[in-house]
Gaussian input, Z-matrix of N, CA and C with variables (Angstrom, degrees):
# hf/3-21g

backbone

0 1
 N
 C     1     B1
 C     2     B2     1     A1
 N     3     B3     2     A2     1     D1
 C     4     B4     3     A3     2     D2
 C     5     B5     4     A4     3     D3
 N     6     B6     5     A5     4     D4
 C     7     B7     6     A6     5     D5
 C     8     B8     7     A7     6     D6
 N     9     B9     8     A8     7     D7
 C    10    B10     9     A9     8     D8
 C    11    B11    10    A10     9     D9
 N    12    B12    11    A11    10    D10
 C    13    B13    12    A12    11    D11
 C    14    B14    13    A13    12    D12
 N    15    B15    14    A14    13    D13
 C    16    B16    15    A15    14    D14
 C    17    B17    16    A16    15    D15
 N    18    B18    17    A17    16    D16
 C    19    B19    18    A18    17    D17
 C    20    B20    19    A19    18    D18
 N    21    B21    20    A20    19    D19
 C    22    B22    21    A21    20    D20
 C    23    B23    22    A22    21    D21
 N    24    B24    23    A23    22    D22
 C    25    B25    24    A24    23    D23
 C    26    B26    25    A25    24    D24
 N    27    B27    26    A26    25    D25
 C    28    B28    27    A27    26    D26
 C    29    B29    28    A28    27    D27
 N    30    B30    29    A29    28    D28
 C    31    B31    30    A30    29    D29
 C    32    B32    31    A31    30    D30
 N    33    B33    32    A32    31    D31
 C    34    B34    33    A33    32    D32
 C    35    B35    34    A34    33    D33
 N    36    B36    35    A35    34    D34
 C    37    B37    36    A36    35    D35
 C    38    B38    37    A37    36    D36
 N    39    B39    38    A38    37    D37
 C    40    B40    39    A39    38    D38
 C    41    B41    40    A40    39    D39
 N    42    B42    41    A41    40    D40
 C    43    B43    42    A42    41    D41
 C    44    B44    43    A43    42    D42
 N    45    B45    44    A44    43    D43
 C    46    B46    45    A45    44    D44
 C    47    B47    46    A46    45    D45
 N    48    B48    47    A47    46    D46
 C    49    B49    48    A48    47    D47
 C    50    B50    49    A49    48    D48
 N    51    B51    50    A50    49    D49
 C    52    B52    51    A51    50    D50
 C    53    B53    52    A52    51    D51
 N    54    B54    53    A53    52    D52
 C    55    B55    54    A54    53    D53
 C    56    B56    55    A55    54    D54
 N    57    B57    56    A56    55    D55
 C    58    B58    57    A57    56    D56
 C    59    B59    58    A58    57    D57
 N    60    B60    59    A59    58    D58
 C    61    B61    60    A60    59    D59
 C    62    B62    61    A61    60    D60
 N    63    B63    62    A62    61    D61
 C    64    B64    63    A63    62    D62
 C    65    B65    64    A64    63    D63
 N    66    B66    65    A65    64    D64
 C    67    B67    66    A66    65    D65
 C    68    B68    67    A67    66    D66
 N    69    B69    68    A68    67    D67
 C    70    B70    69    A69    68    D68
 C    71    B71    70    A70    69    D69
 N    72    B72    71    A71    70    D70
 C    73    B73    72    A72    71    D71
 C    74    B74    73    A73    72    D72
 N    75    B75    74    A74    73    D73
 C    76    B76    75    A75    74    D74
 C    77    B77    76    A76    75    D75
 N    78    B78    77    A77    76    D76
 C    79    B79    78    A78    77    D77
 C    80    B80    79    A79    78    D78
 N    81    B81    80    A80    79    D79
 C    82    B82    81    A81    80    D80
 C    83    B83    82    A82    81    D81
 N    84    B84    83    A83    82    D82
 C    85    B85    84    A84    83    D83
 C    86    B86    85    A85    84    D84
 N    87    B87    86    A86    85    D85
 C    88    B88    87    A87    86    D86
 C    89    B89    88    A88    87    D87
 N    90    B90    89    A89    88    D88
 C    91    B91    90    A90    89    D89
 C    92    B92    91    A91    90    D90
 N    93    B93    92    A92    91    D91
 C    94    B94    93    A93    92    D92
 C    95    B95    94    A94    93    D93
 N    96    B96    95    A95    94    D94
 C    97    B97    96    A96    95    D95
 C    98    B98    97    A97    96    D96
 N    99    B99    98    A98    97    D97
 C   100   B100    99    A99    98    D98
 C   101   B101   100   A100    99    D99
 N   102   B102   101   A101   100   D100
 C   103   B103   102   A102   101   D101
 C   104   B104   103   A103   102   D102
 N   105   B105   104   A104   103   D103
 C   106   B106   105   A105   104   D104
 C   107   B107   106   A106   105   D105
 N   108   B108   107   A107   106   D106
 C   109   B109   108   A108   107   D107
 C   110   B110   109   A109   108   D108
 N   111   B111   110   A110   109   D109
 C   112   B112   111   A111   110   D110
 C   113   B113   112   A112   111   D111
 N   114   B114   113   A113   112   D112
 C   115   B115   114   A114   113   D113
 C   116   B116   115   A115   114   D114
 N   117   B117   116   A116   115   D115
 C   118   B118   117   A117   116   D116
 C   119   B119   118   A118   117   D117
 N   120   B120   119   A119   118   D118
 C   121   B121   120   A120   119   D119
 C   122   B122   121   A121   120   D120
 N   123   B123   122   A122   121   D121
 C   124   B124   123   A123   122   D122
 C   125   B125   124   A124   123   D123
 N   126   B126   125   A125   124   D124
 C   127   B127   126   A126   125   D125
 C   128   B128   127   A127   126   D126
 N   129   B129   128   A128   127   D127
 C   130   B130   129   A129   128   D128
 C   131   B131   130   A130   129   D129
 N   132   B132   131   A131   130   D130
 C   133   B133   132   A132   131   D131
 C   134   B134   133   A133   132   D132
 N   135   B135   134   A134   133   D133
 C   136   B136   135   A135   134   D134
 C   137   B137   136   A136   135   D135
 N   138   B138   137   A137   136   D136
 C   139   B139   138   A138   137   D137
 C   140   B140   139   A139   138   D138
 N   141   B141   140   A140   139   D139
 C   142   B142   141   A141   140   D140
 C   143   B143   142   A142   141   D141
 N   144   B144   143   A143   142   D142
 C   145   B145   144   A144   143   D143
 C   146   B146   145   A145   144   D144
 N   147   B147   146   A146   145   D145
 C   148   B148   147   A147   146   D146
 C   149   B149   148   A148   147   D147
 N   150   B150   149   A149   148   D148
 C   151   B151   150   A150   149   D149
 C   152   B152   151   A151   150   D150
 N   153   B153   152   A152   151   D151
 C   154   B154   153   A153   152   D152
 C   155   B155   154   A154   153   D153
 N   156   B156   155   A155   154   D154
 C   157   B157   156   A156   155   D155
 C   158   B158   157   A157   156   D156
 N   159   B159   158   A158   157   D157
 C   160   B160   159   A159   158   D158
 C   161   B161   160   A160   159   D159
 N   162   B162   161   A161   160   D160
 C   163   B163   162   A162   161   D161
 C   164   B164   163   A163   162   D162
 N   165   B165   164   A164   163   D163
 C   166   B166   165   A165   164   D164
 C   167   B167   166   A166   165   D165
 N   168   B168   167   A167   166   D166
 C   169   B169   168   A168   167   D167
 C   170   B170   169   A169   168   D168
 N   171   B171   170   A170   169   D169
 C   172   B172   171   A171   170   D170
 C   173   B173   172   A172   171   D171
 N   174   B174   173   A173   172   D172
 C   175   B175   174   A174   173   D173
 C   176   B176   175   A175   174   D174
 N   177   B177   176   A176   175   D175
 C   178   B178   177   A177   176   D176
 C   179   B179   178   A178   177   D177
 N   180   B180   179   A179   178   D178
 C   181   B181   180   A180   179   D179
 C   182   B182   181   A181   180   D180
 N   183   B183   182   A182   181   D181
 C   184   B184   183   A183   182   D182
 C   185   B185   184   A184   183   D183
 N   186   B186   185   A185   184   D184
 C   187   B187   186   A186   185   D185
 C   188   B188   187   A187   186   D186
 N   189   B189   188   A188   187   D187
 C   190   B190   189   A189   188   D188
 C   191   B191   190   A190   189   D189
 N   192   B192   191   A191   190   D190
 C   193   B193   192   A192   191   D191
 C   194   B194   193   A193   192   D192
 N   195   B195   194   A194   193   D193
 C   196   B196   195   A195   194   D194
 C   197   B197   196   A196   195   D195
 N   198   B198   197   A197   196   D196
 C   199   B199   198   A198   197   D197
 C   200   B200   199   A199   198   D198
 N   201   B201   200   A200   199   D199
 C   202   B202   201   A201   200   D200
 C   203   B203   202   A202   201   D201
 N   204   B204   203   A203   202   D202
 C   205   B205   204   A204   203   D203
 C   206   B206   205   A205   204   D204
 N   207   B207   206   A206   205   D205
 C   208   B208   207   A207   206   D206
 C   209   B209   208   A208   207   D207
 N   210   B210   209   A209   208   D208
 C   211   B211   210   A210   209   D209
 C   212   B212   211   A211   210   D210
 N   213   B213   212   A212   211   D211
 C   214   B214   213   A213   212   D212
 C   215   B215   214   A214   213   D213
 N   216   B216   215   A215   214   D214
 C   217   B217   216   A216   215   D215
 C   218   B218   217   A217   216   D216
 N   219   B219   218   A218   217   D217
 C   220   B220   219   A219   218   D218
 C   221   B221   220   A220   219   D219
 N   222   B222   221   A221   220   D220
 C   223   B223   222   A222   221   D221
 C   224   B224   223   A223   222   D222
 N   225   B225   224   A224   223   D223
 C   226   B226   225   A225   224   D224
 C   227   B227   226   A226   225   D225
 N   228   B228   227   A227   226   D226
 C   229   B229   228   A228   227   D227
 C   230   B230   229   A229   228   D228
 N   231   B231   230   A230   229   D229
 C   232   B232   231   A231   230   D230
 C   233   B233   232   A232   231   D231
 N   234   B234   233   A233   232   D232
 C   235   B235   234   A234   233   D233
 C   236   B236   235   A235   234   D234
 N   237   B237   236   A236   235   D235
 C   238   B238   237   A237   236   D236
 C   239   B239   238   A238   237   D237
 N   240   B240   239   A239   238   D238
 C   241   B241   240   A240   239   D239
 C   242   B242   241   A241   240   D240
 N   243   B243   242   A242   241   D241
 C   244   B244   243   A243   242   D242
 C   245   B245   244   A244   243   D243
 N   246   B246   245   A245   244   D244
 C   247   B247   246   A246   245   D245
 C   248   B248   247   A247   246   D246
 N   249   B249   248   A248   247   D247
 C   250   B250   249   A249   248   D248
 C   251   B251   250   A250   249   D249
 N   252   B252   251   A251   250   D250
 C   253   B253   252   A252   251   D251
 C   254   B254   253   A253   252   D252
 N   255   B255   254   A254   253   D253
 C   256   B256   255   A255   254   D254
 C   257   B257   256   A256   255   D255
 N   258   B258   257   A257   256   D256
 C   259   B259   258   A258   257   D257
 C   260   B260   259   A259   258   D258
 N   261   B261   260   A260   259   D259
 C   262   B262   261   A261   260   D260
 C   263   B263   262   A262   261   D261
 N   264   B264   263   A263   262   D262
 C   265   B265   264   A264   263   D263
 C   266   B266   265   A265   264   D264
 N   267   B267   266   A266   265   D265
 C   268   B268   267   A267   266   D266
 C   269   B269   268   A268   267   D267
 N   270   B270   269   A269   268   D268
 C   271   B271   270   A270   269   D269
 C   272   B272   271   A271   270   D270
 N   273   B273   272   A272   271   D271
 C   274   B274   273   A273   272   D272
 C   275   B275   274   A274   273   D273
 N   276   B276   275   A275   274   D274
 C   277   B277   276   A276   275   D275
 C   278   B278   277   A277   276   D276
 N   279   B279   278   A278   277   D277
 C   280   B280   279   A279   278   D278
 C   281   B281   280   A280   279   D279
 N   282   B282   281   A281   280   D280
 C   283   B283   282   A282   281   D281
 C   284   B284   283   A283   282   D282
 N   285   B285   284   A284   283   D283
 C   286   B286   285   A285   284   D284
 C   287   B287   286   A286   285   D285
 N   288   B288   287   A287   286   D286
 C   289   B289   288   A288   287   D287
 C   290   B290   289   A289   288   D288
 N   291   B291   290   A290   289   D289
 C   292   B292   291   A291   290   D290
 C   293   B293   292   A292   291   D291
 N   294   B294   293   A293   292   D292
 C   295   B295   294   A294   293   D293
 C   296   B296   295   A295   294   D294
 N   297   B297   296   A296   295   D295
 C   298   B298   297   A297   296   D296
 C   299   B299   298   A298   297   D297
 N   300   B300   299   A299   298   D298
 C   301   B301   300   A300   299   D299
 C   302   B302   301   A301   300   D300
 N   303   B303   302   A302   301   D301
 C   304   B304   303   A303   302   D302
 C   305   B305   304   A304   303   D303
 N   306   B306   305   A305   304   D304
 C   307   B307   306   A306   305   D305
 C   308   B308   307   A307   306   D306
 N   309   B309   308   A308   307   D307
 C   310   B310   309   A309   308   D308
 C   311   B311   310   A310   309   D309
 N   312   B312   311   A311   310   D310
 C   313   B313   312   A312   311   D311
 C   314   B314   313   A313   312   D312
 N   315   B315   314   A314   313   D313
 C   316   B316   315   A315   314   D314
 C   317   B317   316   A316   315   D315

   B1=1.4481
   B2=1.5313
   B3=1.2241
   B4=1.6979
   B5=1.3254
   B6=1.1849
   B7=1.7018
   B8=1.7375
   B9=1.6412
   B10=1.3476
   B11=1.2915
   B12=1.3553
   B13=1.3534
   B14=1.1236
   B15=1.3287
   B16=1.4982
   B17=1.3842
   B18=1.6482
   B19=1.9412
   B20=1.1965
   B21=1.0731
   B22=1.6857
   B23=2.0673
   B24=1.3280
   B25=1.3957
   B26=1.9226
   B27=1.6733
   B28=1.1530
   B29=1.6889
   B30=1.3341
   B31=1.1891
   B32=2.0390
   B33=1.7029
   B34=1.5362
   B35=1.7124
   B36=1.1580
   B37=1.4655
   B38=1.3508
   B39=1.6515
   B40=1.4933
   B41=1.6827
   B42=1.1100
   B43=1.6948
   B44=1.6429
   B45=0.8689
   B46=1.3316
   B47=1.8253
   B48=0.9627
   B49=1.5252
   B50=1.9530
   B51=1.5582
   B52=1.7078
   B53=1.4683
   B54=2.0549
   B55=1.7037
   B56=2.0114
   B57=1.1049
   B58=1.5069
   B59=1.4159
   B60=1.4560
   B61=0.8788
   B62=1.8604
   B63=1.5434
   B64=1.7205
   B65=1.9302
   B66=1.5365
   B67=1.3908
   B68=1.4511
   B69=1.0714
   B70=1.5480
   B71=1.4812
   B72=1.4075
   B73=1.4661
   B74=2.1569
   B75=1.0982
   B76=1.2074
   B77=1.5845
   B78=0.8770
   B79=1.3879
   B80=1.4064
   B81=1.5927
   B82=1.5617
   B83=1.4939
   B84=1.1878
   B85=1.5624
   B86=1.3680
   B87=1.3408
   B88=1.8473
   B89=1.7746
   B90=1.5745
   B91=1.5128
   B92=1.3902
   B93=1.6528
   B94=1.4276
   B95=1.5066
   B96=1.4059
   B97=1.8966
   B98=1.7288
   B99=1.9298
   B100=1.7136
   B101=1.0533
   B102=1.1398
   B103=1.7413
   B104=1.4329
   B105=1.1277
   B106=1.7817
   B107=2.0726
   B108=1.1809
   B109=1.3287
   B110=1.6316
   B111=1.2753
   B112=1.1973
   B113=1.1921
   B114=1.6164
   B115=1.6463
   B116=1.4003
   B117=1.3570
   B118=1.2402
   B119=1.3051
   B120=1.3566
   B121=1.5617
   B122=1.6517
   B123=1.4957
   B124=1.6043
   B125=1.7140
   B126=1.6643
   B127=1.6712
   B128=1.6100
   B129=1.0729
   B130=1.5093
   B131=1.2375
   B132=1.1690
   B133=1.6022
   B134=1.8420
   B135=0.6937
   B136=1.2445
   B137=1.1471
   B138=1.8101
   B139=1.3174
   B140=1.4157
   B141=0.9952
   B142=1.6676
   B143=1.6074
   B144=1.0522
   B145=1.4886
   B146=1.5040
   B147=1.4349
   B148=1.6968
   B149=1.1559
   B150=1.3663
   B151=1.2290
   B152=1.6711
   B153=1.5957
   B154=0.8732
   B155=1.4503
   B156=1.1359
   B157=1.6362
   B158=1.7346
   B159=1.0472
   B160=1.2227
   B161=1.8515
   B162=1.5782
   B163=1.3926
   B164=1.7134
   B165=1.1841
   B166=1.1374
   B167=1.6021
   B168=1.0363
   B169=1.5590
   B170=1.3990
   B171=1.1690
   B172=1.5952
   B173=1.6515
   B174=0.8919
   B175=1.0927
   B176=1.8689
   B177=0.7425
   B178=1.5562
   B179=1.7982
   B180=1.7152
   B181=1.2086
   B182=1.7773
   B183=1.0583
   B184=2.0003
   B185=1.2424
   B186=1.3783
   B187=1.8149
   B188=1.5148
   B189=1.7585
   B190=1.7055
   B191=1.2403
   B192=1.7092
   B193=1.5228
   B194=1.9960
   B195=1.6073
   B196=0.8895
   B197=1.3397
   B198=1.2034
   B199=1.5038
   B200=1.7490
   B201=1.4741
   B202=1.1843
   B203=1.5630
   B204=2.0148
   B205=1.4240
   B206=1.7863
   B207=1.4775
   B208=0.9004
   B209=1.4530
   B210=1.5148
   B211=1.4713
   B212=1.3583
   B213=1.1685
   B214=1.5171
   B215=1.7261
   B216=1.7549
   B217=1.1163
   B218=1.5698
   B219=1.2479
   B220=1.5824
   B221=1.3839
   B222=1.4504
   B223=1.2129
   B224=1.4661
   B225=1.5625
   B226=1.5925
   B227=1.7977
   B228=1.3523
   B229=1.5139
   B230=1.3823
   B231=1.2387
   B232=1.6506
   B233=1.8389
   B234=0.9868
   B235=1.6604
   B236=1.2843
   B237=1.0776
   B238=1.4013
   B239=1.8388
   B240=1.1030
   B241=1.8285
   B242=1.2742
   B243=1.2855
   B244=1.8050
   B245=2.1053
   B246=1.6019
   B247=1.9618
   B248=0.9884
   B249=1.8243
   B250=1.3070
   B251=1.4831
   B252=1.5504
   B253=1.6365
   B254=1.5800
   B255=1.4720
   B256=1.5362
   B257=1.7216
   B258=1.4063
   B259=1.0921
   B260=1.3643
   B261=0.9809
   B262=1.5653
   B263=1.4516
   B264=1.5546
   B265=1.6946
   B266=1.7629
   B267=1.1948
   B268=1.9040
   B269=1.7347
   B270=1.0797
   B271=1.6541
   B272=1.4238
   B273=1.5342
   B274=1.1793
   B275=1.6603
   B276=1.5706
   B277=1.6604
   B278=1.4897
   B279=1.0476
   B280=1.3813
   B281=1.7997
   B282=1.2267
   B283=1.5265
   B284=1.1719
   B285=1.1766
   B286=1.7063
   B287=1.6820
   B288=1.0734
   B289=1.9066
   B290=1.2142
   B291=1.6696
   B292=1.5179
   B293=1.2282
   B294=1.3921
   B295=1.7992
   B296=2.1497
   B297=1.4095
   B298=1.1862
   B299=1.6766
   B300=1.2814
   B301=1.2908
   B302=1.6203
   B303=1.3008
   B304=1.3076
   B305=1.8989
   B306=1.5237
   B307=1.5388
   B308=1.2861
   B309=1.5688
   B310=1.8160
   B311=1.3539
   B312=1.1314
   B313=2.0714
   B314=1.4780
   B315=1.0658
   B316=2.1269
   B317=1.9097
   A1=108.97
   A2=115.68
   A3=124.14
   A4=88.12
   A5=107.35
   A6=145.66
   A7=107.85
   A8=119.07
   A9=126.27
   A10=107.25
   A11=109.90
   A12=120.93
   A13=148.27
   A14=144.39
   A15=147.17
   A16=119.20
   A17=93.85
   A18=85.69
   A19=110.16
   A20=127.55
   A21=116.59
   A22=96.52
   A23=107.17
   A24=126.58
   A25=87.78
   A26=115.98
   A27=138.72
   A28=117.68
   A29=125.96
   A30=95.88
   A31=98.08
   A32=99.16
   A33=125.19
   A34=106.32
   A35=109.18
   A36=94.43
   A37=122.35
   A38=115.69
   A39=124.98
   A40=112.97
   A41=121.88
   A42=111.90
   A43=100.23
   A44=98.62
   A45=147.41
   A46=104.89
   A47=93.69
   A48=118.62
   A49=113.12
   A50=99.60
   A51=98.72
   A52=109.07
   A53=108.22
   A54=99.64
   A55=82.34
   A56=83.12
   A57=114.66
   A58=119.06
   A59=147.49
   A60=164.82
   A61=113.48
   A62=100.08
   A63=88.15
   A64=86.22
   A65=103.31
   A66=117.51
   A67=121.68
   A68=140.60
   A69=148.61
   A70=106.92
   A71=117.41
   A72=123.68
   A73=84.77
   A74=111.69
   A75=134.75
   A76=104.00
   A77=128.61
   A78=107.11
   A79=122.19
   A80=118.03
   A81=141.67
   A82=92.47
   A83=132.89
   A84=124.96
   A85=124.42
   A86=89.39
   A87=90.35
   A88=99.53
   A89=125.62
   A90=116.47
   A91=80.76
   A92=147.98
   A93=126.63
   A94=99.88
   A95=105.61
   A96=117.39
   A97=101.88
   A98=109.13
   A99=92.18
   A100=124.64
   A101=133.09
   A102=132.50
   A103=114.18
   A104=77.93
   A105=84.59
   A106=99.03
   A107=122.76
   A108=135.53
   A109=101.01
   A110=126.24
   A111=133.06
   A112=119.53
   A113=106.95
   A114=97.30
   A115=107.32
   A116=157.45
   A117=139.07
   A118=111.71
   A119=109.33
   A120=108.54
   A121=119.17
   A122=106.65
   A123=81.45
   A124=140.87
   A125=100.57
   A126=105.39
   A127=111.01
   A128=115.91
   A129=109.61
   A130=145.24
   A131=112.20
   A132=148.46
   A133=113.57
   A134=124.67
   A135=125.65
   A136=112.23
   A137=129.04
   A138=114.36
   A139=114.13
   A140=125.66
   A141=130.78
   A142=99.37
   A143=126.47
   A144=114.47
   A145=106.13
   A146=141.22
   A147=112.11
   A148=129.62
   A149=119.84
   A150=110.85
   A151=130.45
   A152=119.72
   A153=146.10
   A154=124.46
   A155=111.70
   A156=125.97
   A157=103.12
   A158=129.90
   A159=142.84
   A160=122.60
   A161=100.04
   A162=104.23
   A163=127.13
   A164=151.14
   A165=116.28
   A166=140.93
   A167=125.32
   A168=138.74
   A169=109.18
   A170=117.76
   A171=122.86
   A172=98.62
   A173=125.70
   A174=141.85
   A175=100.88
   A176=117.62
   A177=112.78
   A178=87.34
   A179=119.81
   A180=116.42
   A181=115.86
   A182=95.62
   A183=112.75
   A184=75.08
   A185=137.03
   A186=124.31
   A187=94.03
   A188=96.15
   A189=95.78
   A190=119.98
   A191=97.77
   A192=112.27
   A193=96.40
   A194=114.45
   A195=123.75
   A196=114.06
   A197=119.55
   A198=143.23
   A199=108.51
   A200=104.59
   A201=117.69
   A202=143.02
   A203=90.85
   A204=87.17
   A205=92.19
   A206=124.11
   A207=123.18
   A208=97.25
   A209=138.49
   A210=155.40
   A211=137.70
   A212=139.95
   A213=163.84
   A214=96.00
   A215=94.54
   A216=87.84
   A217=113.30
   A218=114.07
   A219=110.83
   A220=116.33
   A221=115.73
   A222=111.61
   A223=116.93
   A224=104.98
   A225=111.94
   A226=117.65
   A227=109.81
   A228=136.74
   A229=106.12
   A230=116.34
   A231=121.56
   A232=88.55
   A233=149.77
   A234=151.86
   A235=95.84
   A236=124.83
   A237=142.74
   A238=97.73
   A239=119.74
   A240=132.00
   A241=91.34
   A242=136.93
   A243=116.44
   A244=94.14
   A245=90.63
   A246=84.67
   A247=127.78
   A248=120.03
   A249=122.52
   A250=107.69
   A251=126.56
   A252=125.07
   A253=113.45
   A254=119.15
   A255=100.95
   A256=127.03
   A257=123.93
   A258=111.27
   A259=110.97
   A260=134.02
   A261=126.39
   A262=117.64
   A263=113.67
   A264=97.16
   A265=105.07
   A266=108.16
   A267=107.82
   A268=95.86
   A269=118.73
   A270=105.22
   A271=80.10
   A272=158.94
   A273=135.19
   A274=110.67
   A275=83.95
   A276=92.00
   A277=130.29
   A278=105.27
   A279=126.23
   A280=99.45
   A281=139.83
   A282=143.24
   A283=96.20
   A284=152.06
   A285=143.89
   A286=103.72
   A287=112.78
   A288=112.04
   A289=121.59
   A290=112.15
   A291=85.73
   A292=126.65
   A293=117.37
   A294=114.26
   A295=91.68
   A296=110.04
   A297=86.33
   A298=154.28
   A299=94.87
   A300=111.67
   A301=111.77
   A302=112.07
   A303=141.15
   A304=91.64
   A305=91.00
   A306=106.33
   A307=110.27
   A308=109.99
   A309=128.35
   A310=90.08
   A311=112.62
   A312=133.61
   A313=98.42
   A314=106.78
   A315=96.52
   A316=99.79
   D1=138.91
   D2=-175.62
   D3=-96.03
   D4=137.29
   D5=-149.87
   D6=-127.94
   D7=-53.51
   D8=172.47
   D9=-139.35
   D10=164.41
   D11=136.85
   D12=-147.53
   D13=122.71
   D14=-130.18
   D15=-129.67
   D16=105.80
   D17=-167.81
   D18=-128.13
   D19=167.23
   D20=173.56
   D21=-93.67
   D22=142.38
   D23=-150.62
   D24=-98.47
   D25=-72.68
   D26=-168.26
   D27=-55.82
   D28=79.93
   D29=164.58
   D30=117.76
   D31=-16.50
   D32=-177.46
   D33=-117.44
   D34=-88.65
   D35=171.72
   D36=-75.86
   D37=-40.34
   D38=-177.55
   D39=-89.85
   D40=139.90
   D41=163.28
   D42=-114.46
   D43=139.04
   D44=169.66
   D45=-54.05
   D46=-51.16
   D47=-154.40
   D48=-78.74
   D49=-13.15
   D50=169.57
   D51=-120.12
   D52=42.20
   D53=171.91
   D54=-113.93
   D55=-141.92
   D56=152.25
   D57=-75.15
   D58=140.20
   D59=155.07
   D60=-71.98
   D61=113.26
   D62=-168.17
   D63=-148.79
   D64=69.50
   D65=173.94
   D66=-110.52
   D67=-171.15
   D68=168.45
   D69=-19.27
   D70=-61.70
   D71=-154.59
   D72=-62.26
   D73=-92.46
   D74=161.30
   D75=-7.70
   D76=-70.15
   D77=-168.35
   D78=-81.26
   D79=-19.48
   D80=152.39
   D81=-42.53
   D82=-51.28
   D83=177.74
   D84=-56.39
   D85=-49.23
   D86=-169.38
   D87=-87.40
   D88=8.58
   D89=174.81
   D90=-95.37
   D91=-37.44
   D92=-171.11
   D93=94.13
   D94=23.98
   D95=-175.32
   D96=-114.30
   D97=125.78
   D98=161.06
   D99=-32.59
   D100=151.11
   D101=158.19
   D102=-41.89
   D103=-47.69
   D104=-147.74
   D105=-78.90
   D106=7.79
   D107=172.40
   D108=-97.38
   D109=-42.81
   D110=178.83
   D111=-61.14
   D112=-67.09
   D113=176.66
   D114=-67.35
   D115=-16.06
   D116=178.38
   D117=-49.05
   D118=-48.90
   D119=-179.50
   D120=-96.89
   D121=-28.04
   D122=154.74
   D123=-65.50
   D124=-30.04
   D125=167.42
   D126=-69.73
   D127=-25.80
   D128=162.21
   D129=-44.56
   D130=-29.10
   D131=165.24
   D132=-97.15
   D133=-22.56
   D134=-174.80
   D135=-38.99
   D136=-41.36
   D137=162.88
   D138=-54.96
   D139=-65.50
   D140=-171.39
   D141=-46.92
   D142=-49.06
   D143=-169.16
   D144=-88.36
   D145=-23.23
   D146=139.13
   D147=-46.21
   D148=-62.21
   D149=-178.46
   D150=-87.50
   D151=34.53
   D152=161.18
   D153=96.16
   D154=-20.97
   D155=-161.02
   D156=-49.78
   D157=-38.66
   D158=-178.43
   D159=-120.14
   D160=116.30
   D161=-177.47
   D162=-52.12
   D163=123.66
   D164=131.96
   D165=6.50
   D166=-49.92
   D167=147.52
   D168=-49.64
   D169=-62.29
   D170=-162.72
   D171=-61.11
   D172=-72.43
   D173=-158.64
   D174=-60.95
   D175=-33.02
   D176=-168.49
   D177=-83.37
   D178=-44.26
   D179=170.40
   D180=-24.16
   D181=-49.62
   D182=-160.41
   D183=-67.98
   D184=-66.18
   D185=-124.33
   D186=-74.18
   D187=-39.64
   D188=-164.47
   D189=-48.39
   D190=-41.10
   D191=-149.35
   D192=-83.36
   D193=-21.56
   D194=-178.70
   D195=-62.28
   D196=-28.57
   D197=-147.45
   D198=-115.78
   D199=-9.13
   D200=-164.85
   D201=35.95
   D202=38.65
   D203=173.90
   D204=-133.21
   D205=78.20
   D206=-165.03
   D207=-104.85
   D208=134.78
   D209=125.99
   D210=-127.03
   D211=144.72
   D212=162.33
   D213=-2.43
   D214=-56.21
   D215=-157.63
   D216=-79.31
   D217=-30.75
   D218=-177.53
   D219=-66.45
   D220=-31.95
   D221=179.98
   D222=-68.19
   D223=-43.14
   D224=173.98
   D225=-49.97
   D226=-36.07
   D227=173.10
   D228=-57.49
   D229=-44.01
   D230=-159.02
   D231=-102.03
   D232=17.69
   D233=-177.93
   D234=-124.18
   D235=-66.67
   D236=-172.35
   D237=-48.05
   D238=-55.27
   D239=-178.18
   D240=-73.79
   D241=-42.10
   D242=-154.07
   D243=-87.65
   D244=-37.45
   D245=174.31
   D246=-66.78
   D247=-24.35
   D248=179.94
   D249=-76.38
   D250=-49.23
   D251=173.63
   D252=-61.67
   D253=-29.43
   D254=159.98
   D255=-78.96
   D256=-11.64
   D257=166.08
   D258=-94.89
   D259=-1.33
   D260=159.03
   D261=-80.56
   D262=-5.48
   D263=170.02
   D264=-78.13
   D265=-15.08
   D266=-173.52
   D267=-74.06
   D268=9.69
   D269=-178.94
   D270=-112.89
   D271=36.65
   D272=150.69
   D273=-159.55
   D274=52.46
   D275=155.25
   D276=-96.63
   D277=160.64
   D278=-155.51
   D279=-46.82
   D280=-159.58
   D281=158.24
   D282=-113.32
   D283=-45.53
   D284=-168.15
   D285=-70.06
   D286=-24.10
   D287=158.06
   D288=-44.92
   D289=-79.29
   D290=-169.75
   D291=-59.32
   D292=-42.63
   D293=-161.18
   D294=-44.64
   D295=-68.90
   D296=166.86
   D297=-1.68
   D298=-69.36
   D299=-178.57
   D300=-74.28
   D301=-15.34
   D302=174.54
   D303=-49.93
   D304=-72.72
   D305=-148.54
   D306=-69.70
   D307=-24.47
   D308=157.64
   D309=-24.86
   D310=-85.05
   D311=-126.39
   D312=-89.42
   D313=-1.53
   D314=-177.41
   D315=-113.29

């Protein structure tokens, strides 16, 4: 009897790559931060924020506040944009997915 199953989601079943794009470059924009100040400290964390230790929230907290243009509202602004472009890549997956994912879960 199949018990789990463990897949990588991003980039494996889903691409990323036929929504909107709402990554580093892009959101370094809408914080009003160089790029290249942004990703330093977001790739810095990158372990912690795969494997969970650190929110999305948290972490943009640090850059903002690092960067000294930290508020409620931008960050809420910049969550709100990165959740809406990741749930719009699930409206353009492939057709050989679900039946798949089908045969996962039963």
């Amino acid at each position: 009897m199949l018990k789990a199953v463990i897949f990588d989601m991003y980039k494996t079943l889903i691409t990323l790559y036929e929504s909107p794009l709402y990554f580093g470059t892009q959101i370094a924009l809408d914080a009003g931060i160089e790029e290249e100040k942004f990703q330093e400290l977001w790739n810095s964390k990158e372990e912690d924020r795969t494997i969970g230790k650190i929110t999305l929230e948290e972490i943009l907290e640090i850059i903002l506040k690092e960067n000294g243009c930290y508020s409620e509202k931008k960050i809420n602004y910049i969550v709100e944009k990165r959740i809406k472009y990741k749930e719009e890549a699930f409206e353009h997956l492939h057709n050989e997915i679900i039946p798949k994912m089908k045969f996962c879960i039963q």
